[in-house]
MDAnalysis code that builds the backbone (N, CA, C; Angstrom):
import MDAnalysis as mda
import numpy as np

u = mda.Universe.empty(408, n_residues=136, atom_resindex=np.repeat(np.arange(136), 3), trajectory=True)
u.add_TopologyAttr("name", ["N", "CA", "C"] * 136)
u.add_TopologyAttr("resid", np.arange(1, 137))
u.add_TopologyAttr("resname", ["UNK", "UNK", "UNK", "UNK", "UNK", "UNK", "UNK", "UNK", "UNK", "UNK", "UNK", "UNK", "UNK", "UNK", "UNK", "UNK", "UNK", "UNK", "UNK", "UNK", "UNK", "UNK", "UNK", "UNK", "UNK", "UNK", "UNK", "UNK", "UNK", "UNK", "UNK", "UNK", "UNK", "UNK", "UNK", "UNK", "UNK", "UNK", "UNK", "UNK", "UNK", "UNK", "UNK", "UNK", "UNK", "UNK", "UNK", "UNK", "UNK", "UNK", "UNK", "UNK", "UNK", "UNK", "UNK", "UNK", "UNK", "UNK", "UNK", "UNK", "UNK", "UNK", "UNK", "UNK", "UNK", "UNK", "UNK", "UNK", "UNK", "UNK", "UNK", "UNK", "UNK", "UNK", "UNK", "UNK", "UNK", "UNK", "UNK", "UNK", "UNK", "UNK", "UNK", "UNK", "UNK", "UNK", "UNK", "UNK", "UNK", "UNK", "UNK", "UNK", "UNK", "UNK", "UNK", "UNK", "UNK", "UNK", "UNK", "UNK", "UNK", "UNK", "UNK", "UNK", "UNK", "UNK", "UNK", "UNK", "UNK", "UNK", "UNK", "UNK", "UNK", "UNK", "UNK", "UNK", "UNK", "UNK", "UNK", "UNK", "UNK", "UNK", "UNK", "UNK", "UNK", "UNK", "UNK", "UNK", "UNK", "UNK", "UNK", "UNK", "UNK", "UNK", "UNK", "UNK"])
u.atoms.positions = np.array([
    [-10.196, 23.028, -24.265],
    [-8.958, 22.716, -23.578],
    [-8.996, 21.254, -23.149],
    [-7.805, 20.560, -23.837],
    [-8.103, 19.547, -22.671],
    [-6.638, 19.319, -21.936],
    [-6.971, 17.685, -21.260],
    [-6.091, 18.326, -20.082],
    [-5.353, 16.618, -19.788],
    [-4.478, 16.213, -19.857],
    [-3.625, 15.083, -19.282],
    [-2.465, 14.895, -18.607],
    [-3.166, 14.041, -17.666],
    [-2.175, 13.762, -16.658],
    [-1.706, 11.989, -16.790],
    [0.283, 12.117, -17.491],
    [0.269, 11.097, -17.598],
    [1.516, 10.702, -16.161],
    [1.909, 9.218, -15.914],
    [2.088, 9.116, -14.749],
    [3.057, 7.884, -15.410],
    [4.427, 7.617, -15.233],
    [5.271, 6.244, -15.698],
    [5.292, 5.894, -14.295],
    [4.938, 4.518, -13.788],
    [4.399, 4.083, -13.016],
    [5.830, 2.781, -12.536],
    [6.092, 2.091, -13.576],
    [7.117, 0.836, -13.411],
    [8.033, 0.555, -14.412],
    [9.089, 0.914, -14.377],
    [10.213, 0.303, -15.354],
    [11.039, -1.301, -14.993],
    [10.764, -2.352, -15.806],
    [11.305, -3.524, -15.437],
    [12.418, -3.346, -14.696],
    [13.725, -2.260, -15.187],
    [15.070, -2.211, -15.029],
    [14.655, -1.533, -13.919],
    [14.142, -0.827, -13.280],
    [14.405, 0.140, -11.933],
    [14.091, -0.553, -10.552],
    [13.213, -1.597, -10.211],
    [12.579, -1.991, -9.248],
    [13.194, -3.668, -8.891],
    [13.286, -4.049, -7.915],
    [13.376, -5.605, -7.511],
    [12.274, -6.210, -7.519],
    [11.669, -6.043, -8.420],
    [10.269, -6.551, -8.741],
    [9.953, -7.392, -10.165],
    [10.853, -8.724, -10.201],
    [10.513, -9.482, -11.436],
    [9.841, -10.284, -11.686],
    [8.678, -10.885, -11.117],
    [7.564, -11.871, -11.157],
    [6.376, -10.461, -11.112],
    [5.901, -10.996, -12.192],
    [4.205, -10.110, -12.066],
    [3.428, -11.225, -12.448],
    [2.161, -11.267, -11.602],
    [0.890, -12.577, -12.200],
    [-0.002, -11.448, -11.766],
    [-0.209, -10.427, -11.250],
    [-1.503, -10.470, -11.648],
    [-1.278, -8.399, -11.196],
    [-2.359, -7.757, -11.733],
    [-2.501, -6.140, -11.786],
    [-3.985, -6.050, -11.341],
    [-4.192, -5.120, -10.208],
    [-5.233, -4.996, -9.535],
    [-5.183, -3.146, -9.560],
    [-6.413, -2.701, -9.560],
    [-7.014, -1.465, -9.182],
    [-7.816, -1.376, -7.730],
    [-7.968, -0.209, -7.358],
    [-9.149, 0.022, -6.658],
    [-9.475, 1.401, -6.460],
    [-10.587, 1.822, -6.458],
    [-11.457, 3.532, -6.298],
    [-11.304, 3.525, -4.231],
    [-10.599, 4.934, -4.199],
    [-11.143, 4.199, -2.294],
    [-11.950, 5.890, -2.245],
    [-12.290, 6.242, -1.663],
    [-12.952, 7.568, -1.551],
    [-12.174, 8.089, 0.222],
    [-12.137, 9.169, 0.077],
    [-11.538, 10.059, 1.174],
    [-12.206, 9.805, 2.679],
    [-11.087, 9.388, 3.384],
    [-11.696, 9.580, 4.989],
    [-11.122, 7.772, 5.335],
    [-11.085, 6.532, 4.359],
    [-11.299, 5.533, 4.176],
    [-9.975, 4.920, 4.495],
    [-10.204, 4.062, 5.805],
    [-8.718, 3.362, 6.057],
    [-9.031, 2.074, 6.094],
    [-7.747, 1.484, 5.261],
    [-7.935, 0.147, 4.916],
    [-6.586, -0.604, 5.348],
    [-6.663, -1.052, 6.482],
    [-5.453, -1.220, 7.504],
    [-5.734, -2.694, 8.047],
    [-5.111, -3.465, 8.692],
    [-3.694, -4.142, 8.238],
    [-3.738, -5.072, 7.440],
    [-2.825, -5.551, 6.854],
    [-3.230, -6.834, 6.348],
    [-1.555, -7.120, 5.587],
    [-1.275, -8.260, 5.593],
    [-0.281, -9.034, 5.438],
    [0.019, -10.179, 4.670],
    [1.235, -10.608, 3.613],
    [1.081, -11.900, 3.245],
    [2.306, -12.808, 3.636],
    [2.103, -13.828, 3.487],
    [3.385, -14.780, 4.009],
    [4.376, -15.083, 2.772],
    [3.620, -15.257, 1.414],
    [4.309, -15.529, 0.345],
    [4.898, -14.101, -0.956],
    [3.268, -13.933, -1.149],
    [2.790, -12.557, -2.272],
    [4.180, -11.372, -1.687],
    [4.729, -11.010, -2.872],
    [5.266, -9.588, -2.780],
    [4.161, -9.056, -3.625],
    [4.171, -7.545, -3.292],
    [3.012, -6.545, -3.915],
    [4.275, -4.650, -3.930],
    [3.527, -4.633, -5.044],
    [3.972, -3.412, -5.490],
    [3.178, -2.268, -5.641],
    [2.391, -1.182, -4.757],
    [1.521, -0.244, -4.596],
    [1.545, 1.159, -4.916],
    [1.018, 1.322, -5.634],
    [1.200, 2.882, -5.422],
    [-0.668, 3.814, -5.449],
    [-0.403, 4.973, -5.491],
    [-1.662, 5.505, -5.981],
    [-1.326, 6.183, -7.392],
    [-2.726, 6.646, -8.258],
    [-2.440, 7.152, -9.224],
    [-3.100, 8.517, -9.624],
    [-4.080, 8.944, -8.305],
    [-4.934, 10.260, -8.160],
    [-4.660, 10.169, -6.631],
    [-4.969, 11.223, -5.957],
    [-5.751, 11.326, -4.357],
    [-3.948, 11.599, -3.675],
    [-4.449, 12.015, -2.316],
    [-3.413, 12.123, -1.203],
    [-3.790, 10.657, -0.557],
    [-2.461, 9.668, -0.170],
    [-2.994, 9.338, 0.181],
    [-1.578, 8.861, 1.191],
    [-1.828, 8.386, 2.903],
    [-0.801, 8.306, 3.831],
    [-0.724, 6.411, 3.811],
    [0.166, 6.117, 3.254],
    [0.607, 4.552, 3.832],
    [1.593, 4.849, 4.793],
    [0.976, 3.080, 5.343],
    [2.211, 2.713, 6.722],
    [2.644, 1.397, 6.284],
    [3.628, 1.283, 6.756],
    [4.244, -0.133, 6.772],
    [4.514, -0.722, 8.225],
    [4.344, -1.784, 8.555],
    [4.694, -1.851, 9.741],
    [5.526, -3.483, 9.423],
    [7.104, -3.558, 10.301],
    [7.693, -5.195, 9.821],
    [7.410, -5.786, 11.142],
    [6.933, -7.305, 10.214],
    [6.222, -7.929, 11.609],
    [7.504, -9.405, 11.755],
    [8.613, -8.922, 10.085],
    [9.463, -9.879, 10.066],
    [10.063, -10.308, 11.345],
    [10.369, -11.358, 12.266],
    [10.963, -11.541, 13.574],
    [11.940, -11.227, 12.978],
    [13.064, -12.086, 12.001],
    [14.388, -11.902, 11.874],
    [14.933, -10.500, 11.223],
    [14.253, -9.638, 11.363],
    [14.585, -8.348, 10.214],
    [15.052, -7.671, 10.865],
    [15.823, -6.635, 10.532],
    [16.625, -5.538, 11.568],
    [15.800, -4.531, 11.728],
    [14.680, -4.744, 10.641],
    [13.416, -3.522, 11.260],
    [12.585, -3.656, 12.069],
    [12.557, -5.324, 12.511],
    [11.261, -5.932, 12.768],
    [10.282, -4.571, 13.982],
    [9.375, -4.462, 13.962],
    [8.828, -3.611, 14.587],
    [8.870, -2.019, 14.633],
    [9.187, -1.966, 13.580],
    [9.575, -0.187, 13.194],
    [7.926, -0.399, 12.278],
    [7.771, 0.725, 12.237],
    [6.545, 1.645, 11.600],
    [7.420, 2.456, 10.366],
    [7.168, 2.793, 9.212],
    [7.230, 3.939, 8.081],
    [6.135, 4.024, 7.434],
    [5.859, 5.505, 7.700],
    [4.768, 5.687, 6.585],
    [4.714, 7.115, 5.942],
    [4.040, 6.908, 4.933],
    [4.512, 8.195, 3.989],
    [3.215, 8.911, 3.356],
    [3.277, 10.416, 2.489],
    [2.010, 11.291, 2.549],
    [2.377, 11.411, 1.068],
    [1.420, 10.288, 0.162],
    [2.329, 10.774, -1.128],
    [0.700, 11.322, -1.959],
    [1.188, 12.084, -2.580],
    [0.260, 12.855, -3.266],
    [0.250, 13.082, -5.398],
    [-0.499, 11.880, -5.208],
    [-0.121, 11.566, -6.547],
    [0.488, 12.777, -8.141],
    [-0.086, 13.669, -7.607],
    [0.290, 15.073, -8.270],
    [1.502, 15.524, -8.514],
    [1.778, 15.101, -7.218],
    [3.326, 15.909, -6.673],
    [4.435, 14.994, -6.363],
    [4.056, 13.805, -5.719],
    [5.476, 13.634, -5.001],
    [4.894, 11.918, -5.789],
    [4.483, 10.925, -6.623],
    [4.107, 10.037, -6.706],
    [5.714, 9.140, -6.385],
    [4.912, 7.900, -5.704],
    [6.077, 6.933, -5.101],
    [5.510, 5.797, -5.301],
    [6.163, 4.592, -5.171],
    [5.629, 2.688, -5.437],
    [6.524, 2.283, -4.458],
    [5.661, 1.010, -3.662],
    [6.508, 0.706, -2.618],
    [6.108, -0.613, -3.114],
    [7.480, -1.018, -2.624],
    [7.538, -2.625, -2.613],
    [7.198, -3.151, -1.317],
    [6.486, -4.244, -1.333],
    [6.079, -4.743, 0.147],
    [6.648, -6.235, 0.463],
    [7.571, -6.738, 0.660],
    [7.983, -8.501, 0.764],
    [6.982, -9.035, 2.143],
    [6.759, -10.312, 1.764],
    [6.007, -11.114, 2.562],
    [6.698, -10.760, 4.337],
    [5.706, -10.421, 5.165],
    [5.542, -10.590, 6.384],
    [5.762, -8.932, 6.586],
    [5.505, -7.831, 5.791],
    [5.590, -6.546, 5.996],
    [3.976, -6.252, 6.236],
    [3.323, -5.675, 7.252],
    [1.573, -5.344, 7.502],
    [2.371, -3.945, 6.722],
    [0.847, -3.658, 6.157],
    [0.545, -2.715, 5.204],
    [-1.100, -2.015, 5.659],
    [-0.544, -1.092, 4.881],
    [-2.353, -0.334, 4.807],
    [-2.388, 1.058, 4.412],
    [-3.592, 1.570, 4.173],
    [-3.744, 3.152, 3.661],
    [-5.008, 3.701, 3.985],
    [-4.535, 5.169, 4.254],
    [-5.935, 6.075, 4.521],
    [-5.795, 7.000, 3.392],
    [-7.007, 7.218, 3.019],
    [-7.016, 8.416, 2.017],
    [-7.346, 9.607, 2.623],
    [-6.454, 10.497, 2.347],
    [-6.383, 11.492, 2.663],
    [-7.031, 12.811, 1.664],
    [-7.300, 12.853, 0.894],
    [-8.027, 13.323, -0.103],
    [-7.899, 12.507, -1.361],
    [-9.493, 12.610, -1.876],
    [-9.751, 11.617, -3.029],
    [-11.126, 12.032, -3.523],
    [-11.491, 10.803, -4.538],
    [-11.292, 9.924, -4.258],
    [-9.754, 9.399, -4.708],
    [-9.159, 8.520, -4.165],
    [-7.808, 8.102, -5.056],
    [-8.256, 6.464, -5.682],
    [-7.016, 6.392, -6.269],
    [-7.152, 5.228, -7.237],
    [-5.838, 4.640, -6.846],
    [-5.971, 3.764, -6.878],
    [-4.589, 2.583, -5.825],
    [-4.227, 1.423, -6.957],
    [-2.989, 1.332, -7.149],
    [-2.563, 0.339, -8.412],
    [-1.756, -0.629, -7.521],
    [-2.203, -2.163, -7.788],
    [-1.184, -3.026, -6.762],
    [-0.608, -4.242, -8.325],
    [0.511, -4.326, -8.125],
    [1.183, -5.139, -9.255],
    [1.693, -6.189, -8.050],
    [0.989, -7.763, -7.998],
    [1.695, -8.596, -7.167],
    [2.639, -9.724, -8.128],
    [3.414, -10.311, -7.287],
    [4.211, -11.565, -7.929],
    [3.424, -12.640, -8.150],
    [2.220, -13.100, -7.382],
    [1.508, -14.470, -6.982],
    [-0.028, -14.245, -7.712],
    [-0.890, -14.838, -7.872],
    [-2.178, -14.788, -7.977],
    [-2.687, -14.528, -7.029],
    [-3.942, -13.893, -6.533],
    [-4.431, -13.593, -5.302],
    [-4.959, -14.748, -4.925],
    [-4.406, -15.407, -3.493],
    [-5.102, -16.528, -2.869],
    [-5.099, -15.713, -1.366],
    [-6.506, -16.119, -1.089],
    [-7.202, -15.568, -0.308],
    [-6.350, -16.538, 1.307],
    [-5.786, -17.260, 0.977],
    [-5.019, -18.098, 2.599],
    [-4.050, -17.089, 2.828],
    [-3.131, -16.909, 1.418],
    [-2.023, -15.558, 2.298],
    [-1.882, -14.878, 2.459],
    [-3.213, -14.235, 3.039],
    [-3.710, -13.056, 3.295],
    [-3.339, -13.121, 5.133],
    [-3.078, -12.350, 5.719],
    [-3.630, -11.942, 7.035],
    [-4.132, -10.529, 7.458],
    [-5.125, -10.627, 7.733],
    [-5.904, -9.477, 8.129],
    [-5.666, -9.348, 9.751],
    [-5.598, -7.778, 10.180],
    [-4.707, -7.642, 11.352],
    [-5.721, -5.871, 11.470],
    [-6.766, -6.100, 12.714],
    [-7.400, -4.656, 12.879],
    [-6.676, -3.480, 12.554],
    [-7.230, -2.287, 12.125],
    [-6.440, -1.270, 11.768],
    [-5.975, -0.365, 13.410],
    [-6.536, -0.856, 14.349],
    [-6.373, 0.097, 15.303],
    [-5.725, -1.340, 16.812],
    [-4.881, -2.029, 15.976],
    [-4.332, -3.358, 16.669],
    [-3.332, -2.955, 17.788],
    [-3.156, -2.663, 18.833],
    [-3.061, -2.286, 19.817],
    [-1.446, -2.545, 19.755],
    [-0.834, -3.717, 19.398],
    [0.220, -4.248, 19.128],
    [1.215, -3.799, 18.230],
    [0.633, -2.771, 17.445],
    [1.439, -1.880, 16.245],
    [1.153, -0.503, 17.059],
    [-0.102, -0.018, 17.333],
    [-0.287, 1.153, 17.843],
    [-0.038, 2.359, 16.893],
    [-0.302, 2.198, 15.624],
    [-0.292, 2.960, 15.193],
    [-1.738, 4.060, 14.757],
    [-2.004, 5.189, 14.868],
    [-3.174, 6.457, 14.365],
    [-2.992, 6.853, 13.030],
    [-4.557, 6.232, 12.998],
    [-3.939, 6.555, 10.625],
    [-4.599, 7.895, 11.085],
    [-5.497, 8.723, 11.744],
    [-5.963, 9.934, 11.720],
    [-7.430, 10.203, 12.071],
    [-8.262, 11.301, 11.365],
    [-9.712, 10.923, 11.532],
    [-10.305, 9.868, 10.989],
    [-11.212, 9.449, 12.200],
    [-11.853, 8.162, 11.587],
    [-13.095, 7.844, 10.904],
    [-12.930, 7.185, 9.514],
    [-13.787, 6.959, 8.941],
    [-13.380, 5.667, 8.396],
    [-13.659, 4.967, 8.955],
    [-13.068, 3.549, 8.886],
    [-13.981, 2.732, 8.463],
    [-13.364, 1.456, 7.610],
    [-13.781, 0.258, 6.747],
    [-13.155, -0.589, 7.024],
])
């Protein structure tokens, strides 16, 4: 028997997502929160492609009508698979919730390590609980 699981991931025509430079992976294993972090320029396009896994978004945009709202979602690559678009000044992050999962990020920019901001996962200022902790 064998067995495949296939997954259409990005259609040019469906997404506001027309600059791609660069396609990144990563393995995260279950329990594992990898929380906040932010860019000023980079849009990024995320999803998972195995595992449960809970993202948050948090907008740190001043001028945005969300600015300071939290969304986050329980997507389970099996069942409910989703891709989020992230525009510059949105904090991001994910816990795996069962895995290991596999995390696909499609950005607009090359990865430069300046427009990055890294922002603790347990930053008092968002206040947000990714769950049990097994933190990285």
């Amino acid at each position: 028997m064998s067995v495949e699981i296939f997954a259409e991931v990005l259609r040019s025509n469906e997404l506001d997502f027309k600059d791609f430079a660069q396609l990144s992976s990563s393995l995260v294993y279950e329990g594992i929160v990898k929380a906040w972090h932010l860019h000023n320029i980079q849009t990024e396009m995320m999803t998972n492609l195995s595992g449960v896994v809970k993202f948050a978004f948090y907008d740190s945009r001043k001028n945005s009508p969300s600015h300071g709202l939290i969304l986050d979602f329980l997507v389970d690559a099996s069942v409910n698979p989703l891709a989020f678009v992230v525009p510059p000044g949105v904090a991001h992050g994910y816990r795996i919730v069962r895995g290991p999962a596999v995390l696909c990020y499609l950005t607009d920019r090359i990865y430069d390590p300046n427009d990055q901001l890294k922002i603790a996962y347990d930053d008092k200022s968002i206040g947000y609980h990714w769950g049990p902790p097994k933190i990285q």
